[in-house]
C-alpha positions as CSV (number, residue, x, y, z in Angstrom):
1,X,0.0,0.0,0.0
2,X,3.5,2.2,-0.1
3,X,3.1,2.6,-3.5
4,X,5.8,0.2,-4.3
5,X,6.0,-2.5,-6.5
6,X,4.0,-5.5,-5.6
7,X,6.0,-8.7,-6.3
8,X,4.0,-12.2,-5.7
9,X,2.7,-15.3,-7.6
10,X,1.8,-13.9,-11.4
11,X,0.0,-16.6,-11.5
12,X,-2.4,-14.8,-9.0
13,X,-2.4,-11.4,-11.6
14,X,-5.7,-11.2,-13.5
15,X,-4.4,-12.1,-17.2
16,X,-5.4,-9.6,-19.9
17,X,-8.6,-9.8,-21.8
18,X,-7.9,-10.9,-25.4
19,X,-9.0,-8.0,-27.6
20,X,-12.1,-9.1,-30.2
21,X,-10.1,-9.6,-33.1
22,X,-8.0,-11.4,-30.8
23,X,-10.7,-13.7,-30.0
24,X,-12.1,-14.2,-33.2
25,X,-8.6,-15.0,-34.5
26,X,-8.0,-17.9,-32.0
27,X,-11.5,-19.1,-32.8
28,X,-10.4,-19.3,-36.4
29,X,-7.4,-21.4,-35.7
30,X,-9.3,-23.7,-33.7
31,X,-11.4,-24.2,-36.4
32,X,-8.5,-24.7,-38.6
33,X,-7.4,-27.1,-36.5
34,X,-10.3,-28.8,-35.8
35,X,-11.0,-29.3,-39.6
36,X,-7.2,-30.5,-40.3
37,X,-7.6,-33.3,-37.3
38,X,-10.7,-34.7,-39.3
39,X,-9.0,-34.8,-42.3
40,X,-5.8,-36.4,-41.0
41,X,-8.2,-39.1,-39.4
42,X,-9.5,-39.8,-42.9
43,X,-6.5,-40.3,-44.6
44,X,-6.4,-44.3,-45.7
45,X,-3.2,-46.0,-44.3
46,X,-1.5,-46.3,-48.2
47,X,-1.5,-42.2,-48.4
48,X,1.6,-40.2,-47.8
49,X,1.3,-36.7,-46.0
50,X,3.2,-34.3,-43.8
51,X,1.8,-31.0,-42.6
52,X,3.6,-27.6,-42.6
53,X,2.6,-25.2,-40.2
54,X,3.3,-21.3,-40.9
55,X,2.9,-17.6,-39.2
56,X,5.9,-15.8,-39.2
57,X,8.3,-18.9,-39.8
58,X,7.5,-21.8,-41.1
59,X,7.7,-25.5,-39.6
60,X,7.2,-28.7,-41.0
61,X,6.2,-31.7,-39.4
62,X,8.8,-34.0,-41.3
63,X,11.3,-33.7,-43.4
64,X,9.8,-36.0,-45.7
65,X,6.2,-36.6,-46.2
66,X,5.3,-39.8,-44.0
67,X,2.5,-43.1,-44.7
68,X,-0.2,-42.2,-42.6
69,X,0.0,-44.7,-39.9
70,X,-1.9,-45.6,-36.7
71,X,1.2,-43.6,-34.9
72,X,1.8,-40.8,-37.7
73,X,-1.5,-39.7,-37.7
74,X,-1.9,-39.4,-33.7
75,X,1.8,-37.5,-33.9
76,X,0.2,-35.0,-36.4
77,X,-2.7,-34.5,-34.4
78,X,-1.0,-33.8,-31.6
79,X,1.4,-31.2,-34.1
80,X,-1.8,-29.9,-35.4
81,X,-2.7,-29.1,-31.7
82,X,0.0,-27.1,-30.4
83,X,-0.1,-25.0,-33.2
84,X,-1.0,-21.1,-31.9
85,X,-2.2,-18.3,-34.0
86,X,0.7,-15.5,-33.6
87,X,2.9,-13.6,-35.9
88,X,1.9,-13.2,-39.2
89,X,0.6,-15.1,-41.8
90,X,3.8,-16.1,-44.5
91,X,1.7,-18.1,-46.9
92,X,4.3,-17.9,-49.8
93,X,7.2,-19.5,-48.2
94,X,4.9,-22.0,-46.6
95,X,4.2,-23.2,-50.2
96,X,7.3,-23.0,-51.5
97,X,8.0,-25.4,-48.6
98,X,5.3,-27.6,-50.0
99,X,6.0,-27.7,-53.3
100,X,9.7,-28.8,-52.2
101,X,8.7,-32.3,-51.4
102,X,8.9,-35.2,-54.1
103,X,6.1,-37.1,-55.0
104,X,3.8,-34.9,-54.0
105,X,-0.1,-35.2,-55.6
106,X,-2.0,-32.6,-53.8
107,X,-1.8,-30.2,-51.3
108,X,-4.3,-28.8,-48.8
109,X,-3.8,-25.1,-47.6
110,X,-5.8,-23.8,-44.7
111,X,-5.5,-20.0,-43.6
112,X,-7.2,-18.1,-41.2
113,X,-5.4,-14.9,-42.6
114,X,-4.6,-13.0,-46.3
115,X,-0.4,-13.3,-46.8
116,X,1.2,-10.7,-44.8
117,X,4.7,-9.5,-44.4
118,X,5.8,-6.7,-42.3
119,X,2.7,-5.8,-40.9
120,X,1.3,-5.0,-44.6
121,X,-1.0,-7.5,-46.9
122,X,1.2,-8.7,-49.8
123,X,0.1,-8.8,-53.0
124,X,-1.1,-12.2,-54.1
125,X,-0.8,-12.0,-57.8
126,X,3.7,-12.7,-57.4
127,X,2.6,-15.8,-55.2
128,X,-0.2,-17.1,-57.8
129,X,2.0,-16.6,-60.6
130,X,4.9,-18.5,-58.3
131,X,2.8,-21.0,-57.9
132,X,1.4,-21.4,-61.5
133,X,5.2,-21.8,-62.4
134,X,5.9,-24.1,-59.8
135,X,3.3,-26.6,-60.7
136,X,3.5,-25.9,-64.4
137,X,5.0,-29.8,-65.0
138,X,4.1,-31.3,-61.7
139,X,0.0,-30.8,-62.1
140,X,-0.1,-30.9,-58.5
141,X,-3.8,-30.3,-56.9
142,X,-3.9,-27.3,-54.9
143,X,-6.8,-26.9,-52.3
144,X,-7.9,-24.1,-49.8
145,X,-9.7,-23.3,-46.8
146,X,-10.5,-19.8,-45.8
147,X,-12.7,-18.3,-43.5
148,X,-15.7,-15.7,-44.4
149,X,-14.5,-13.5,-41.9
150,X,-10.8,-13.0,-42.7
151,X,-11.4,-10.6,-45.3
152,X,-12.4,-10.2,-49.1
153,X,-8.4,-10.7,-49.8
154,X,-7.9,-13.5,-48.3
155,X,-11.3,-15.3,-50.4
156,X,-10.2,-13.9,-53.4
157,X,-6.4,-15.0,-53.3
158,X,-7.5,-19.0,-51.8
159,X,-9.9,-19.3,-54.6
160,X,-7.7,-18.4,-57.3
161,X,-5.0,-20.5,-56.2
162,X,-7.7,-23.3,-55.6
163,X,-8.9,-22.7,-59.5
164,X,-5.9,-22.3,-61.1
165,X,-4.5,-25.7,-59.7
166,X,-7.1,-28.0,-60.4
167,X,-8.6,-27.7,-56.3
168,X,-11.1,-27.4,-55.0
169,X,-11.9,-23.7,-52.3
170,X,-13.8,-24.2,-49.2
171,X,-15.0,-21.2,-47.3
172,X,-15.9,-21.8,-43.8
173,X,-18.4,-19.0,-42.1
């Protein structure tokens, strides 16, 4: 009551109410997450997969892409899990991460943001036309999930790169 310092347990310190758009962004990675665990339970034993996780760096599961096993699918689930919304939202070198494994017949890219880079949306045409390049030989199926809520940008950018790689774009509201 000196007006000093208080030092104790911060556990005991009231923790700080996310802001809304806070909120609404950890209720769109959960919902991410939540769609990526039923899709990773799906997968038939002879399929191949690995999952690539992205914000501000970029993190794969494997270094290859892995059978999807009993035991690989539980460790991906558990990957998918720990993954936290923070940072921003490097969609471009998460591809080119993707497209750098062999053997690879489709990829599944779910967002809960538009690309950004230093605080600032990037343009998407440089990553389609990346992409288009990229796959130009390989044919590889490209498909999206986006959110409603995330923003015109990111709807527009997910379904052209769902489009112009033979995918399929699902917008979840």
């Amino acid at each position: 009551g000196s007006g000093g310092t208080d030092v104790g347990n911060p556990e005991d310190s009231p923790k700080p109410t996310p802001t809304p758009a806070q909120q609404e962004s950890r209720q769109r990675i959960r919902r991410v997450q939540n769609e990526l665990i039923r899709t990773i339970e799906k997968l038939p034993g002879d399929v191949r997969f690995n999952i690539i996780t992205f914000n501000h760096e970029v993190h794969a599961m494997s270094k290859n892409l892995v059978l999807a096993s009993a035991r690989r699918k539980r460790e991906a689930i558990q990957y998918v899990r720990k993954f936290n919304a923070q940072g921003e939202t490097w969609t471009d070198h998460a591809l080119r991460e993707a497209f750098g494994a062999a053997n690879l017949k489709a990829i599944f890219l779910l967002s809960d943001g538009a690309p950004r880079r230093d605080n600032k949306l990037l343009d998407t045409i440089p990553i389609l036309r990346w992409v288009r390049e990229a796959n130009r030989f390989r044919r590889i199926r490209v498909n999206t999930v986006g959110f409603e809520q995330a923003g015109r940008k990111l709807r527009v950018f997910m379904r052209s790169l769902a489009v112009q790689n033979n995918g399929q774009y699902i917008e979840l509201r």
